[in-house]
C-alpha positions as CSV (number, residue, x, y, z in Angstrom):
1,X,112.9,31.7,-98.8
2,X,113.1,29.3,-102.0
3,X,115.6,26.5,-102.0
4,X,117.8,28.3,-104.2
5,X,118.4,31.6,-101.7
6,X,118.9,28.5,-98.8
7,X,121.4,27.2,-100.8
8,X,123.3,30.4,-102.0
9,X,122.7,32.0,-98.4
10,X,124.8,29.3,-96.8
11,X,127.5,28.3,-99.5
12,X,128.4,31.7,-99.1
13,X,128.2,31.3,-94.9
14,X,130.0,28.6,-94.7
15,X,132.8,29.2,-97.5
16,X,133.6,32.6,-95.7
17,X,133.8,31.2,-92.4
18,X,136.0,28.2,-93.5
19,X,135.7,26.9,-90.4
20,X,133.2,25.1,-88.2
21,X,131.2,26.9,-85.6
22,X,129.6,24.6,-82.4
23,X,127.1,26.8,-82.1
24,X,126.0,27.6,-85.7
25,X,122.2,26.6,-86.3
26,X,121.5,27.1,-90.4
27,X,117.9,27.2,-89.7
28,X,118.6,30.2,-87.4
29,X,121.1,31.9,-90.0
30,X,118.4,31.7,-92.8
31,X,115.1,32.4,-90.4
32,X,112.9,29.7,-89.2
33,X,110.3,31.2,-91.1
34,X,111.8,30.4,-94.3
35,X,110.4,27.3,-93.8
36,X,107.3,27.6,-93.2
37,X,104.7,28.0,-96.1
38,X,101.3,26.7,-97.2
39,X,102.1,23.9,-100.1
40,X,103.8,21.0,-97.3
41,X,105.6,19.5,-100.7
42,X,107.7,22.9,-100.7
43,X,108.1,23.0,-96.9
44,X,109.6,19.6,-96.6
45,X,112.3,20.3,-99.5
46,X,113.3,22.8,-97.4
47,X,113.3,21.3,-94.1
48,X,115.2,18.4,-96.1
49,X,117.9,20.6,-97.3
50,X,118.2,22.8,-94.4
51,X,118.9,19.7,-92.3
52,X,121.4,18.3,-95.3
53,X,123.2,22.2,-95.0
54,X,123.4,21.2,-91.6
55,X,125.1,18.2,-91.7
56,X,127.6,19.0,-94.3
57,X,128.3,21.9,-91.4
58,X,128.1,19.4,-88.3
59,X,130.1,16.3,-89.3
60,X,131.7,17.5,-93.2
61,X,135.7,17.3,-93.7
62,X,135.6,21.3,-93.6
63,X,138.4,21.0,-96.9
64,X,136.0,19.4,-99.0
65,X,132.8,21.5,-97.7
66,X,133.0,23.3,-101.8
67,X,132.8,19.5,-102.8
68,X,129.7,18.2,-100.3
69,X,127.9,21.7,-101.7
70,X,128.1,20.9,-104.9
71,X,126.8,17.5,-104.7
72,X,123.9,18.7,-102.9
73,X,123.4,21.2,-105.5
74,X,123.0,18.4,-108.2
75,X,121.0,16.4,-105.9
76,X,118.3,19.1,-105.4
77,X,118.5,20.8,-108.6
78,X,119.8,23.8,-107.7
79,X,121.9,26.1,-109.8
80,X,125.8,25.6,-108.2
81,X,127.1,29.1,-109.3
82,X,127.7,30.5,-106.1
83,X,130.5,28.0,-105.4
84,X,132.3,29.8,-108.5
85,X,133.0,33.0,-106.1
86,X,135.4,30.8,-103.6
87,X,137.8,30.0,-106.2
88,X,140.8,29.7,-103.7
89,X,138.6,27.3,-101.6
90,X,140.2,25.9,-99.6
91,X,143.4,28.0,-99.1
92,X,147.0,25.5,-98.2
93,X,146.4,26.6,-94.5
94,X,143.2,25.0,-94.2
95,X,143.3,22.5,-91.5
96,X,142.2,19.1,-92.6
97,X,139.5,17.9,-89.7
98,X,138.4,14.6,-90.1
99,X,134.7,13.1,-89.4
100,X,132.0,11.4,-90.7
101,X,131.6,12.7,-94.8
102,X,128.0,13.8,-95.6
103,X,125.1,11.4,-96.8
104,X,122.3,11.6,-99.3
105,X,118.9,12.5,-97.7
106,X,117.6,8.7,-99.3
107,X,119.7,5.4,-99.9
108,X,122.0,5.0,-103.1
109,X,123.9,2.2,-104.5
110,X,126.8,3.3,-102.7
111,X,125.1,2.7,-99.6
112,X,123.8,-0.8,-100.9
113,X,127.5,-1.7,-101.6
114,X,127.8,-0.9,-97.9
115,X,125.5,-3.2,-96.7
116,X,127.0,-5.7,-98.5
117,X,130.2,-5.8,-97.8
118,X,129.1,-5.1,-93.9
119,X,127.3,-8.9,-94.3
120,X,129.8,-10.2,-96.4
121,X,133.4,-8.3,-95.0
122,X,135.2,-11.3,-96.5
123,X,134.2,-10.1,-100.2
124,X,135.9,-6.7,-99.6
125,X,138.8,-7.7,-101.3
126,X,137.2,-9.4,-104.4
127,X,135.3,-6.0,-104.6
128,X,138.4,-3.9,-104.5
129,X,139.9,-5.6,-107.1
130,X,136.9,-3.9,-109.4
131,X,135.3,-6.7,-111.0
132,X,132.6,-5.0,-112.6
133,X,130.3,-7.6,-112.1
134,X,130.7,-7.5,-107.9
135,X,128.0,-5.6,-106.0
136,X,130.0,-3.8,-104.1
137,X,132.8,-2.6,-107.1
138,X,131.4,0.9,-107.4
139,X,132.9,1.8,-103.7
140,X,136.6,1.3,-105.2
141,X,136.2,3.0,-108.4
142,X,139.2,4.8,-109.7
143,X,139.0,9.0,-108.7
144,X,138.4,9.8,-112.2
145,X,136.0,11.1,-114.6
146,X,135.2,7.7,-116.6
147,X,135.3,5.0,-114.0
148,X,136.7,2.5,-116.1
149,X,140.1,4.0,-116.7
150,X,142.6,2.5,-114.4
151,X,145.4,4.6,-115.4
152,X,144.1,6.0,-112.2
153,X,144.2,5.0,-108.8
154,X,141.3,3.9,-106.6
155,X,141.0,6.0,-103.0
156,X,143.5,3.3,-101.2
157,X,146.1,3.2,-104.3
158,X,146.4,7.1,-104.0
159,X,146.7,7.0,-100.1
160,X,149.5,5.0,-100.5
161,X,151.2,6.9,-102.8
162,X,151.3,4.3,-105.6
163,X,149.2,5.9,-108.2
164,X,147.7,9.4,-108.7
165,X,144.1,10.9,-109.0
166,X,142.5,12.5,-112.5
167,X,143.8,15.8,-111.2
168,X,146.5,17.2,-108.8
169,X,143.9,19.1,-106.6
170,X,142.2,15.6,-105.5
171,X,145.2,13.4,-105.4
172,X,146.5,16.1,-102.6
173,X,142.6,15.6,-100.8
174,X,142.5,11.9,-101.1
175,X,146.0,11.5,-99.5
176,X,145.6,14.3,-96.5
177,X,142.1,11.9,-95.6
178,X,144.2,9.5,-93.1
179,X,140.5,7.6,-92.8
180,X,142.0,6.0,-95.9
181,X,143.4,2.6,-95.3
182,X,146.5,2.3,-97.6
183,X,146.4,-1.7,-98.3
184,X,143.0,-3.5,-99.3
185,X,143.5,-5.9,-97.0
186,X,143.1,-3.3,-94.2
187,X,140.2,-2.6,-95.2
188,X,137.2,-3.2,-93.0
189,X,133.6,-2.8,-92.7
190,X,133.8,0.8,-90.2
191,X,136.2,2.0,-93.0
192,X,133.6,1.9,-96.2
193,X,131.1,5.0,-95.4
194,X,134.4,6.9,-96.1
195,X,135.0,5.3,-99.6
196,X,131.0,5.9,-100.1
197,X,131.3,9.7,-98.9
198,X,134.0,10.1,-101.2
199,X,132.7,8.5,-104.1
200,X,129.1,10.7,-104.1
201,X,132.2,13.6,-104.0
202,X,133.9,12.3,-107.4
203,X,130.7,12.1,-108.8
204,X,130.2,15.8,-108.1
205,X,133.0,16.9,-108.8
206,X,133.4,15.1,-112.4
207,X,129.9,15.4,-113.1
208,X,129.7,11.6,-113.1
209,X,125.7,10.5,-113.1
210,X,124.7,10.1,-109.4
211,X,124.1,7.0,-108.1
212,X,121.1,5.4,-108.7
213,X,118.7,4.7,-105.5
């Protein structure tokens, strides 16, 4: 099975169930032959995106599994159309279940920023404030198409309920996420893998560039 059929075979899986499963194995709902093969470049994109699928699965916000697809859609090339028949996704009954959002199979600048705010916690809010020429600004970037508009709020200004997101649909997302803290000053170091996570999700989802390595 091609990367493309892995990909469609579980959007679809997942997007129907809407819900996580403890014991669903995506390896086992696309056959563990499907990754197996001659050419070991070929092999090892698969066994790379298989075990991506399987995180987004394991430890994804189930709400924003449309959004985690998608970004792994752009990150391996694949064509994303098969999100486009789970228009409704997710309904207004969908639970919100919070948990660790779903990362990049290599490191990006988000996860640089990471780093250096984890070394440095007592830049976090010198880097909130945006300066654009702080390491760590990209983390705190308003939820908008261009990043530079701040006629939007950043993830903490739209928790709070002090300013809105580009569009209804995320401002409703950001603020259900109570991983958010709501004043930059409560922000710590355990808190930004959740701005990262949602940050690789904006980029999806307003087909921002992805973050460079």
């Amino acid at each position: 099975m091609d990367p493309q059929k892995i990909f469609d075979t579980v959007a679809r899986h997942l997007l129907t169930q809407g819900k996580r499963s403890v014991t669903s194995s995506i390896a086992a709902l696309i056959g563990k032959r499907s990754l197996i093969g001659k050419r070991r470049g070929a092999v090892l994109v698969r066994q790379l995106l298989v075990r991506q699928l399987q995180h987004v699965h394991d430890s994804g916000d189930t709400r924003l599994w449309k959004l985690d697809l998608a970004y792994y859609a752009r990150l391996f090339t694949l064509n994303a159309d098969v999100l486009l028949e789970f228009p409704e996704y997710p309904n207004a009954s969908s639970p919100l279940t919070l948990s660790t959002p779903a990362n990049p199979p290599d490191l990006d600048r988000y996860d640089h920023a990471v780093a250096y705010l984890t070394a440095a916690p007592h830049e976090i809010c010198e880097a909130w404030d945006c300066k654009p020429d702080h390491p760590a600004s990209c983390l705190f970037s308003p939820a908008a198409a261009n990043t530079s508009d701040y006629s939007f709020g950043c993830l903490t200004q739209i928790a709070s309920g002090h300013r809105l997101a580009e569009t209804a649909e995320l401002t409703a997302l950001i603020r259900s996420d109570t991983r958010i803290p709501k004043l930059p000053q409560s922000i710590t170091a355990a808190d930004l893998p959740v701005f990262a996570g949602w940050q690789r999700r904006l980029d999806t989802y307003f087909e921002r560039p992805l973050a460079a390595k």
